[in-house]
C-alpha positions in Angstrom: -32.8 -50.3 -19.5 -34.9 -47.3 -17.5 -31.5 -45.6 -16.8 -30.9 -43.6 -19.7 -29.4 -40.4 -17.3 -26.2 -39.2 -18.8 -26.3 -42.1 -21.2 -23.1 -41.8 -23.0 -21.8 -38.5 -21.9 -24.7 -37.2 -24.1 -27.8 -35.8 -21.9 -28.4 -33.4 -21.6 -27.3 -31.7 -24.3 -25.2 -28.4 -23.7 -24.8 -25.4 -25.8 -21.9 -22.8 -24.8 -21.7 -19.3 -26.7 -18.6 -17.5 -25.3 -19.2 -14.0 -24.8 -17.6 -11.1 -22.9 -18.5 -9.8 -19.3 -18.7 -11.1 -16.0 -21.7 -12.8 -15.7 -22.9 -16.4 -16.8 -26.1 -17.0 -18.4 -27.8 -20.3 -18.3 -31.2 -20.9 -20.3 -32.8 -24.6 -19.9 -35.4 -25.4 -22.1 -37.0 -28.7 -21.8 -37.7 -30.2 -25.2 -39.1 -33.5 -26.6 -41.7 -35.6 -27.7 -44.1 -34.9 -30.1 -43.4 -31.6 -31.1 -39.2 -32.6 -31.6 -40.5 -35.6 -33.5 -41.5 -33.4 -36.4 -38.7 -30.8 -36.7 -37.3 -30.9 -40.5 -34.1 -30.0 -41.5 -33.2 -29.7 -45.2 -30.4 -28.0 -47.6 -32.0 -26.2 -50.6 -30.5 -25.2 -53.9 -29.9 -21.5 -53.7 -31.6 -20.3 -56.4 -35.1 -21.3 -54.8 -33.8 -18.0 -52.6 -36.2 -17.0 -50.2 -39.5 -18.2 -51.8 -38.2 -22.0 -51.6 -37.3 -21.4 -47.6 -41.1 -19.7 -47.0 -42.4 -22.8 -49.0 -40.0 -25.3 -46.9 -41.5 -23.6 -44.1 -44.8 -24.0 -44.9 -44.2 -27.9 -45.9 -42.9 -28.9 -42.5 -45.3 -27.0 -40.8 -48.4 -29.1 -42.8 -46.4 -32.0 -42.7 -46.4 -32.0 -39.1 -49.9 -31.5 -38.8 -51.4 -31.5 -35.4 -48.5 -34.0 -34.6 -47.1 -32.0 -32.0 -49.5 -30.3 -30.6 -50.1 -26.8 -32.1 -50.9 -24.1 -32.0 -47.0 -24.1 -32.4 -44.1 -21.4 -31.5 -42.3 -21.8 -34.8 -38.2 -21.6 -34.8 -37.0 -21.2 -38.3 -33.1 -21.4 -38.6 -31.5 -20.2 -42.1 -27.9 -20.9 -43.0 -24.6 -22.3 -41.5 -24.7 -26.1 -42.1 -26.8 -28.8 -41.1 -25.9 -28.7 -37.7 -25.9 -25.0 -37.1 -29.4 -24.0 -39.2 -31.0 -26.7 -36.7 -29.5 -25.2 -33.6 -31.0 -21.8 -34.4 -33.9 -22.6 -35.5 -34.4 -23.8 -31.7 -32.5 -21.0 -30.3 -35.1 -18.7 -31.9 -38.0 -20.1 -30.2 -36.2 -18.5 -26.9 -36.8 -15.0 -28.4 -40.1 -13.3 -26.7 -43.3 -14.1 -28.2 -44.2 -11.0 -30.4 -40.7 -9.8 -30.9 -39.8 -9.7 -33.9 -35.8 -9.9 -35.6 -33.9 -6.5 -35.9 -33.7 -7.3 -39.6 -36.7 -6.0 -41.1 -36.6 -7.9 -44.2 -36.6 -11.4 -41.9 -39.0 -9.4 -39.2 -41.3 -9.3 -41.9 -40.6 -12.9 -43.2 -41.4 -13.9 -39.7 -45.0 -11.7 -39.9 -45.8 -13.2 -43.3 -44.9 -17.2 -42.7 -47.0 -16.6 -39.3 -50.0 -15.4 -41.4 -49.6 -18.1 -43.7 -49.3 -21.0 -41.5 -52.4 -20.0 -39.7 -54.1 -20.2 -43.5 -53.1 -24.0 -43.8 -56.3 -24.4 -40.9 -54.7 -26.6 -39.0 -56.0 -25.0 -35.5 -55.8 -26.0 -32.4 -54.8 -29.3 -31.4 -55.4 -30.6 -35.1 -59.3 -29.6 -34.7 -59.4 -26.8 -37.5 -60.6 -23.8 -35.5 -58.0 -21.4 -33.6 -54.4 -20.8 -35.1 -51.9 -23.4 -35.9 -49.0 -21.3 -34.5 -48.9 -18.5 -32.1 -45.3 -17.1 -33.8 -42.7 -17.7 -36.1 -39.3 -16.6 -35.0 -35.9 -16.8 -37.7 -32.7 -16.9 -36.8 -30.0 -16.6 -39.8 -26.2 -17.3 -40.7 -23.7 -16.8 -42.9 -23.9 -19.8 -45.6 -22.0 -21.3 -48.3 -23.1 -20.3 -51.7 -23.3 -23.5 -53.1 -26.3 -24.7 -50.5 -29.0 -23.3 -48.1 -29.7 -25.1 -45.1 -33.0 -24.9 -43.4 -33.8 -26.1 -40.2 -37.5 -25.7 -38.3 -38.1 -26.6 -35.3 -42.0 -26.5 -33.5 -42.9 -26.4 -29.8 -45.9 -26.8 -28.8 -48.3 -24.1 -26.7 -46.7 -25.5 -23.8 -43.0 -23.5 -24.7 -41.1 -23.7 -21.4 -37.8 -22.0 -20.2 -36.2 -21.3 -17.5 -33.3 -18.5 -17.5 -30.4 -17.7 -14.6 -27.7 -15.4 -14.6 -24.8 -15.9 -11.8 -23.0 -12.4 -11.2 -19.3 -12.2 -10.3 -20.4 -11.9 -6.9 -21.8 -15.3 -6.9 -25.7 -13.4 -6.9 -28.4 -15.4 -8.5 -31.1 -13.7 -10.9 -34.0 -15.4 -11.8 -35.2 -13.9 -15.1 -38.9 -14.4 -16.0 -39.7 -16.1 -19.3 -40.6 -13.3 -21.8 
């Protein structure tokens, strides 16, 4: 129709995590095309542990290809449901480039998976030279035993955010994307 704003109460999408103090945080980042066309979501068996997630990983990455425009930030989201491994998996590509998780065990998940994704020679743009992702970033939940849900989630070079926070006074801080 060419007016798809606020289509069925559905765009944009909102995400609200309740937390103490006195200060809202708002984080917008714009995502789409190409690179959300080949996010993969998919529930393992848990006794592939965390060799099937790395290969998972590594599958979606290659199956993507230069689809969405690498070199790609990689969001990797492990655990919860369906729903919820997906959501993190895009909520860790908001961590700063370089940082890595407090866990050491997934911090050095995150170092190994980037070192092995930029093996597959993908490059940049699809062309072979250059990396295929800048970083991997995983986020992780509590799961039920009897599955292992696995989301990933790319964004191209082009990763854009945009974060506010709205003090009790009613002061505006613009905080600069990390």
């Amino acid at each position: 129709t060419g007016d798809n704003v606020g289509l069925q109460g559905h765009v944009p999408i909102l995400y609200i995590d309740l937390v103490e103090g006195d200060e809202l945080r708002l984080t917008a980042m714009p995502k789409g095309g190409g690179s959300s066309n080949v996010a993969a979501h998919r529930m393992l068996k848990p006794g592939v542990g965390l060799r099937g997630v790395k290969e998972f990983v590594l599958e979606a990455v290659a199956t993507a290809g230069s689809l969405g425009c690498p070199p790609y930030f990689v969001g990797v989201g492990i655990g919860g449901g369906e729903d919820l491994c997906m959501l993190l998996a895009k909520k860790a590509l908001l961590r700063p480039f370089g940082e890595r998780h407090p866990d050491p065990r997934i911090a050095e998940m995150e170092r190994e998976l980037l070192e092995k994704i930029n093996q597959l020679g993908i490059g940049i743009m699809g062309l072979g030279e250059g990396p295929t992702a800048l970083d991997v970033h995983i986020e992780i939940a509590a799961r039920h035993p009897a599955s292992l849900p696995v989301g990933v989630v790319l964004s191209c070079w082009a990763l854009r955010h945009a974060t506010a926070v709205i003090k009790a006074d009613g002061t505006v801080i613009w905080e600069p994307q990390r």
